[in-house]
SERO-4910 file (N, C-alpha, C, O; in steps of 0.05 Angstrom, whole numbers):
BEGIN
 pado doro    nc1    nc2    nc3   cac1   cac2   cac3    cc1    cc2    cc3    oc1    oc2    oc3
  Unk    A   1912   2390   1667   1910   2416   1681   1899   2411   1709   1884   2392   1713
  Unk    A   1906   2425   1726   1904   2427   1753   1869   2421   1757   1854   2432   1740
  Unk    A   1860   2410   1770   1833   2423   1766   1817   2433   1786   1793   2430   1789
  Unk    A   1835   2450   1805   1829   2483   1816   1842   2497   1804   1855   2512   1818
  Unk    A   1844   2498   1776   1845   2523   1762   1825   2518   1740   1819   2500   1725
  Unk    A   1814   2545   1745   1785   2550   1732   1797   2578   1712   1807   2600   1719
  Unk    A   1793   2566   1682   1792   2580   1665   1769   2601   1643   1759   2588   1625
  Unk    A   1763   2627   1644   1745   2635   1635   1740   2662   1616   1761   2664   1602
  Unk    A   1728   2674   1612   1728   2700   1587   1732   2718   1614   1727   2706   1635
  Unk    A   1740   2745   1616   1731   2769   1633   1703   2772   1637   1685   2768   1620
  Unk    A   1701   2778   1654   1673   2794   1662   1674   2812   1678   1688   2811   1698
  Unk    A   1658   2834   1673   1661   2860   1699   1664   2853   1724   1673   2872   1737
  Unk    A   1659   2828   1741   1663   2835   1765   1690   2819   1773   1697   2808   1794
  Unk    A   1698   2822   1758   1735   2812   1745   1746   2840   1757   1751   2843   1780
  Unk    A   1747   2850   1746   1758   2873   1743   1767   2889   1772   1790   2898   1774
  Unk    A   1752   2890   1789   1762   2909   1815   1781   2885   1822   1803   2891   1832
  Unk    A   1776   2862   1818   1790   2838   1832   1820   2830   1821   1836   2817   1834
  Unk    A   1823   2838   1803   1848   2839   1782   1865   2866   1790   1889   2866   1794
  Unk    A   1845   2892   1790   1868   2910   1801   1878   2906   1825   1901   2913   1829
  Unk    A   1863   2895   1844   1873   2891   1875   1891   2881   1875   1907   2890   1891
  Unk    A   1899   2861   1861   1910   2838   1862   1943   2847   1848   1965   2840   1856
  Unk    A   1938   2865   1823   1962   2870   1813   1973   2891   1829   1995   2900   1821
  Unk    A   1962   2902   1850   1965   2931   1868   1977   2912   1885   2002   2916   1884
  Unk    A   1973   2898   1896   1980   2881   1919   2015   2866   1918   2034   2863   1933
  Unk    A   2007   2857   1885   2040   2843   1868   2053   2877   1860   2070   2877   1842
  Unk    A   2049   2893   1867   2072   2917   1858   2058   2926   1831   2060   2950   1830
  Unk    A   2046   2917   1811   2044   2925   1789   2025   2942   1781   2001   2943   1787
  Unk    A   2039   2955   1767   2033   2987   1765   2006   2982   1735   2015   2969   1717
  Unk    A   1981   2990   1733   1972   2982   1712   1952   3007   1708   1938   3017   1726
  Unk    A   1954   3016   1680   1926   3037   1675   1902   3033   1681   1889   3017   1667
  Unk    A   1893   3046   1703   1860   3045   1702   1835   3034   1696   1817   3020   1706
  Unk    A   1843   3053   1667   1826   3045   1639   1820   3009   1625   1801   2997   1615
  Unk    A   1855   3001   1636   1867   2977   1617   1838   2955   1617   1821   2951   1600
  Unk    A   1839   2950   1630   1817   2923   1635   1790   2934   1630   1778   2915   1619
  Unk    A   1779   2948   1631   1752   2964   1625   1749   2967   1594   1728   2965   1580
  Unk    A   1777   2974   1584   1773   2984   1554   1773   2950   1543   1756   2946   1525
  Unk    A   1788   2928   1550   1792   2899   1543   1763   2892   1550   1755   2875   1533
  Unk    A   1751   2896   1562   1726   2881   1564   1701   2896   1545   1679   2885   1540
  Unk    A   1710   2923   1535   1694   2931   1519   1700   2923   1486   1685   2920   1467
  Unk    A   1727   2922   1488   1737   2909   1458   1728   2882   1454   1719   2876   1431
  Unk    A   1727   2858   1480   1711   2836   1483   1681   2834   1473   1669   2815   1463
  Unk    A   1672   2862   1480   1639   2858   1476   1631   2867   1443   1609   2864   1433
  Unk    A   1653   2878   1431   1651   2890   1409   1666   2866   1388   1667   2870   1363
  Unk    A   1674   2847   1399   1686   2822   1385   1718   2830   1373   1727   2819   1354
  Unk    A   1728   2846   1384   1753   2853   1374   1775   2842   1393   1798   2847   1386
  Unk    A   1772   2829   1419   1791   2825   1426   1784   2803   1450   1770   2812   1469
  Unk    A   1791   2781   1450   1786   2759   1475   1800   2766   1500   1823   2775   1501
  Unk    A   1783   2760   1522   1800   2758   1545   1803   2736   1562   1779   2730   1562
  Unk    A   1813   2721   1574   1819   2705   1586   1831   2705   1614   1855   2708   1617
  Unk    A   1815   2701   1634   1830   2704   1661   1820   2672   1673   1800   2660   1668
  Unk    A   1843   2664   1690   1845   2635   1705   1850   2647   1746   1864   2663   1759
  Unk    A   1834   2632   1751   1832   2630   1780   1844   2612   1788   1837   2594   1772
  Unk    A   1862   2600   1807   1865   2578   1824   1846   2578   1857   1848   2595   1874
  Unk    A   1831   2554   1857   1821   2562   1881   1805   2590   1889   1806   2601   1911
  Unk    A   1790   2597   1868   1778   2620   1877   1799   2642   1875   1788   2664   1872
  Unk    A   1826   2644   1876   1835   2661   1873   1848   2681   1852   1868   2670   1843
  Unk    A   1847   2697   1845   1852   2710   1816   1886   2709   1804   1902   2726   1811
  Unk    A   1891   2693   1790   1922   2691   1788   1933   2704   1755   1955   2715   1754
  Unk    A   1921   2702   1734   1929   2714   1713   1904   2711   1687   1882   2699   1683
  Unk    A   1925   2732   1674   1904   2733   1643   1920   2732   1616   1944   2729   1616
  Unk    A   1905   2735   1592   1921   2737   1568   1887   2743   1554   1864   2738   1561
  Unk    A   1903   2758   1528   1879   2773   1508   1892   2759   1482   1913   2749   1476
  Unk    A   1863   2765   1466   1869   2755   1444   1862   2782   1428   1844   2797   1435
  Unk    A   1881   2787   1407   1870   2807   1392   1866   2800   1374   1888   2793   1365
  Unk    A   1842   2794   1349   1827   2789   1336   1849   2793   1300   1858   2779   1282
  Unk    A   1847   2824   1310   1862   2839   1292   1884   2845   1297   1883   2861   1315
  Unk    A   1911   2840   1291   1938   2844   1305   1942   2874   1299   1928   2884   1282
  Unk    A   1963   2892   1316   1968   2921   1306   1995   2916   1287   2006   2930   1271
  Unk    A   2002   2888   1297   2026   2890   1277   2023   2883   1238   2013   2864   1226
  Unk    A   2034   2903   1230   2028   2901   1203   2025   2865   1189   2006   2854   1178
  Unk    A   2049   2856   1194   2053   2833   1180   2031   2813   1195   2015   2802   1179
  Unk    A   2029   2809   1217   2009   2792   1227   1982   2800   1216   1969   2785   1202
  Unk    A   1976   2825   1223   1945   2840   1211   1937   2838   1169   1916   2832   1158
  Unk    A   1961   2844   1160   1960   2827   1135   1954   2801   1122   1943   2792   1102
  Unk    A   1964   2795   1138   1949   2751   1140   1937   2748   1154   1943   2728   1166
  Unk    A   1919   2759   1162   1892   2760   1190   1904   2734   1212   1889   2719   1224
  Unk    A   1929   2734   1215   1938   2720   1239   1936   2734   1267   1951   2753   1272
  Unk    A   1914   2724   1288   1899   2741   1312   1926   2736   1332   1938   2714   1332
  Unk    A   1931   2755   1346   1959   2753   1365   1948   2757   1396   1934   2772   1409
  Unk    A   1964   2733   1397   1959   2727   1431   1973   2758   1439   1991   2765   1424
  Unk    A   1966   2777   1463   1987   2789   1480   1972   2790   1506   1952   2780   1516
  Unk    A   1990   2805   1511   1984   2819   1546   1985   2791   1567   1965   2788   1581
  Unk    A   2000   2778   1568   2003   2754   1582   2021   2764   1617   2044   2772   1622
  Unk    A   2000   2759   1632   2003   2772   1655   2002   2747   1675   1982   2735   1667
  Unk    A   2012   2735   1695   2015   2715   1713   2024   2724   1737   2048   2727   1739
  Unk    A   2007   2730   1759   2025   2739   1776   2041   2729   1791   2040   2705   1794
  Unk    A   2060   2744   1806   2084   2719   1812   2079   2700   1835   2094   2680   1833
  Unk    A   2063   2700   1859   2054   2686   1864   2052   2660   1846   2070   2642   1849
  Unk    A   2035   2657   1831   2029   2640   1814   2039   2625   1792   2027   2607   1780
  Unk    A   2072   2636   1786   2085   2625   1763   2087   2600   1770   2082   2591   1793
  Unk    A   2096   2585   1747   2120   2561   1754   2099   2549   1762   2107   2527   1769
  Unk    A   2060   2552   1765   2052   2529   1776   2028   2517   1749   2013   2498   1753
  Unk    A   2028   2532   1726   2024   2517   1706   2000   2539   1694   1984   2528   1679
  Unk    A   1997   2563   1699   1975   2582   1707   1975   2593   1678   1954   2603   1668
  Unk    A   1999   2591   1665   2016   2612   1640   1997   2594   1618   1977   2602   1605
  Unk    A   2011   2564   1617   2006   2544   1602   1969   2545   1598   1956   2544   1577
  Unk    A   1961   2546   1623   1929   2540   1622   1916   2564   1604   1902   2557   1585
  Unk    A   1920   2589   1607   1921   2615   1596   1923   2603   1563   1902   2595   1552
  Unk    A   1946   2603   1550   1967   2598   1527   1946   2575   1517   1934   2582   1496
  Unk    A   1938   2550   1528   1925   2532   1515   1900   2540   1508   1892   2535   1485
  Unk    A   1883   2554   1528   1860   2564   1514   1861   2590   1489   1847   2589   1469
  Unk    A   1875   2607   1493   1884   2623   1469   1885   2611   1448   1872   2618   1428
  Unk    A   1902   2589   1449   1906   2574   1426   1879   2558   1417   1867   2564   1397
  Unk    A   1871   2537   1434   1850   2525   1432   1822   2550   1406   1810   2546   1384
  Unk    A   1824   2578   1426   1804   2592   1409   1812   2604   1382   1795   2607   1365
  Unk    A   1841   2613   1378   1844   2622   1356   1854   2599   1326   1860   2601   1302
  Unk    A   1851   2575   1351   1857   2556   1311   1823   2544   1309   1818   2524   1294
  Unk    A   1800   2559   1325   1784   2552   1309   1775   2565   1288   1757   2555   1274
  Unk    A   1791   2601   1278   1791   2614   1262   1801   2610   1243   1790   2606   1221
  Unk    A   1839   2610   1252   1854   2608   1242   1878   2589   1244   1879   2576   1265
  Unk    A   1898   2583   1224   1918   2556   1228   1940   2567   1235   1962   2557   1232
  Unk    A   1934   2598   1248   1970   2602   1260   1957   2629   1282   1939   2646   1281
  Unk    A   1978   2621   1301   1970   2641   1319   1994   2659   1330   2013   2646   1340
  Unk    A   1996   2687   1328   2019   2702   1336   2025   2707   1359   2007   2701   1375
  Unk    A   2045   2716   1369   2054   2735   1391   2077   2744   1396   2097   2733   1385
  Unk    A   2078   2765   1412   2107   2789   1415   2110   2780   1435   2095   2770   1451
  Unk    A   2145   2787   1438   2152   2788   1467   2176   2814   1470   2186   2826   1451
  Unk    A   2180   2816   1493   2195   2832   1494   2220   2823   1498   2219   2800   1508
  Unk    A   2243   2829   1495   2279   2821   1495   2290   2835   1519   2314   2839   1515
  Unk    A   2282   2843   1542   2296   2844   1559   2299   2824   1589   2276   2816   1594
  Unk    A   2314   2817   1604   2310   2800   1621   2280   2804   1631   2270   2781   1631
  Unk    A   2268   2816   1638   2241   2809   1656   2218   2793   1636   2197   2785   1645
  Unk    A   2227   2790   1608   2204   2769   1595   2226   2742   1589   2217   2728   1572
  Unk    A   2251   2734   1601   2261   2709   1597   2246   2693   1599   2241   2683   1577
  Unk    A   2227   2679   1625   2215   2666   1626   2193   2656   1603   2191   2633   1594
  Unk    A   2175   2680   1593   2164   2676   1569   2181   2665   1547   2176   2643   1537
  Unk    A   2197   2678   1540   2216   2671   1520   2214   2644   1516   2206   2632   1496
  Unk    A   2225   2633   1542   2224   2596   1538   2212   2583   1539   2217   2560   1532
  Unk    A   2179   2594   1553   2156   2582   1545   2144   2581   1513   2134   2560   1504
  Unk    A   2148   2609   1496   2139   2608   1480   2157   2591   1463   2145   2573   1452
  Unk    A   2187   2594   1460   2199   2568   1446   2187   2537   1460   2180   2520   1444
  Unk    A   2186   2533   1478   2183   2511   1484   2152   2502   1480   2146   2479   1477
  Unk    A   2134   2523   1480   2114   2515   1460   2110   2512   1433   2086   2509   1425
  Unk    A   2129   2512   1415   2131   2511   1391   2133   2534   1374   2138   2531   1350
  Unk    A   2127   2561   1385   2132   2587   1368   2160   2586   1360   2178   2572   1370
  Unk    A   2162   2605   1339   2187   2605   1328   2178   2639   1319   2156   2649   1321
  Unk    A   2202   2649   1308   2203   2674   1297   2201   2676   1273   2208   2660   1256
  Unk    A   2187   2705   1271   2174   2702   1244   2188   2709   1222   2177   2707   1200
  Unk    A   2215   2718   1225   2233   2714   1207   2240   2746   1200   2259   2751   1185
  Unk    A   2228   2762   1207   2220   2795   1205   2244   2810   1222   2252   2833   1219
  Unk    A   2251   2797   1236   2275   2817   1255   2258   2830   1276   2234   2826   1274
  Unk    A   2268   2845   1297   2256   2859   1312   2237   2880   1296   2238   2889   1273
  Unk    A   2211   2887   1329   2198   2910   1308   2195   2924   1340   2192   2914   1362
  Unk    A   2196   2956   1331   2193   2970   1352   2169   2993   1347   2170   3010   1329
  Unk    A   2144   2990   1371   2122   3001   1367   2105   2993   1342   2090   3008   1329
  Unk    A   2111   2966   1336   2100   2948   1317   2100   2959   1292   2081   2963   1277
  Unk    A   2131   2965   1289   2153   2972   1259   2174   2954   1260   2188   2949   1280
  Unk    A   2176   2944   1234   2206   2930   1232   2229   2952   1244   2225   2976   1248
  Unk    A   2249   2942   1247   2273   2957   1262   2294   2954   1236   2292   2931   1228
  Unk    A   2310   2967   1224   2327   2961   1206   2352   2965   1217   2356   2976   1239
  Unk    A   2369   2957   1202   2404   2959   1205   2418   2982   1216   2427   2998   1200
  Unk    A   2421   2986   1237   2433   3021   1239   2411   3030   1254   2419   3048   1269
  Unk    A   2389   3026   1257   2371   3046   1270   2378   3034   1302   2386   3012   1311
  Unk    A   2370   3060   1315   2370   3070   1342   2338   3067   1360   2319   3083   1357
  Unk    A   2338   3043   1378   2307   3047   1387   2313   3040   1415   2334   3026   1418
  Unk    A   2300   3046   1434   2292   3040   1466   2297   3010   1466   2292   2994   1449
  Unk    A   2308   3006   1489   2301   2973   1492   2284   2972   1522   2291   2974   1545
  Unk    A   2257   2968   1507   2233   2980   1527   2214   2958   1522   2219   2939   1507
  Unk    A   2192   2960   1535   2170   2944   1534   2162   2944   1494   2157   2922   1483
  Unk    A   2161   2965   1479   2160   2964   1453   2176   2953   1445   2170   2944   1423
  Unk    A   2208   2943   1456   2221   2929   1432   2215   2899   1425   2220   2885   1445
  Unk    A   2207   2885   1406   2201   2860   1409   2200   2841   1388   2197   2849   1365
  Unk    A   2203   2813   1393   2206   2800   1371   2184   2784   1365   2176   2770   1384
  Unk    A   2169   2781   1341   2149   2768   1341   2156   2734   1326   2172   2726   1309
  Unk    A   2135   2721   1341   2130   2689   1333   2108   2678   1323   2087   2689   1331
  Unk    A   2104   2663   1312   2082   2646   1307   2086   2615   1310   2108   2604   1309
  Unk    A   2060   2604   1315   2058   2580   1313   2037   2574   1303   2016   2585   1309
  Unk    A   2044   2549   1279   2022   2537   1268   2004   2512   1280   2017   2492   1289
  Unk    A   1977   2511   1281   1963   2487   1280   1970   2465   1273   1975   2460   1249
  Unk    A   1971   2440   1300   1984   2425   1290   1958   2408   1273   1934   2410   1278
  Unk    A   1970   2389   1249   1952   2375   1237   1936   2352   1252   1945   2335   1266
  Unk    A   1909   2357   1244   1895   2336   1262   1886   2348   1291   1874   2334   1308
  Unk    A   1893   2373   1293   1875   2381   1320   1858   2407   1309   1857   2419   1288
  Unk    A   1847   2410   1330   1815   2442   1314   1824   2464   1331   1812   2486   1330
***
């Protein structure tokens, strides 16, 4: 890993510095978002993770403890989401650094770690990171608003539509 990129949990004075930043890249984000993640953080329900390059604020990813999706939350498998990089910053290893610590913290719970993505062109890039990190699909089919999707049904192809993956711990690492 680079080593001006500084990896760490959220902290409040994160926060004005993250909206500026996503205001600045175009992206449109609730208010609330980051304020309510750092309170789910303090209540142990949900990890956060933001990486700096150089002092500068480049992306995050959360861990959710408890998944909303049924099948994950049934096998207490904790699901990486909200994986945010801004574009400035892709392509320079910012995603990976994010993804490794996620991982690093949730196989000290557990031996498999989840996550969704979305199926329309603007998460390709993820797509091939998460295959090329070893996730695979969990075999469930799409789920929309974290429901399986069945044969025939009619759903948005929106930020809710999505396919979920896991990857297991490899043997011999913690």
């Amino acid at each position: 890993m680079d080593r001006n990129i500084t990896v760490r949990l959220l902290e409040e004075q994160d926060i004005p510095v993250i909206y500026s930043s996503f205001e600045k890249a175009g992206w449109n984000r609730p208010p609330l978002l980051l304020e309510n993640y750092l309170f789910e953080q303090s209540k142990g329900n949900r990890t956060v993770i933001v990486t700096y390059l150089k002092a500068e604020f480049a992306g995050y990813v959360t861990i959710k403890w408890k998944s909303d999706y049924p099948p994950f939350a049934e096998k207490g498998i904790p699901e990486i989401v909200d994986l945010n990089v801004l574009p400035s910053f892709q392509r320079r290893g910012i995603g990976s650094a994010l993804m490794d610590r996620a991982e690093e913290l949730i196989y000290k719970c557990s031996p498999i770690a989840g996550i969704g993505v979305g199926l329309f062109s603007d998460y390709g890039p993820a797509q091939c990171m998460y295959v090329l990190r070893g996730y695979v699909p969990d075999t469930l089919g799409l789920a929309y608003k974290g429901q399986r999707v069945t044969r025939g049904q009619q759903v948005n192809v929106d930020d809710d539509l999505i396919l979920y993956f896991t990857k297991e711990r490899q043997k011999g690492s913690s």
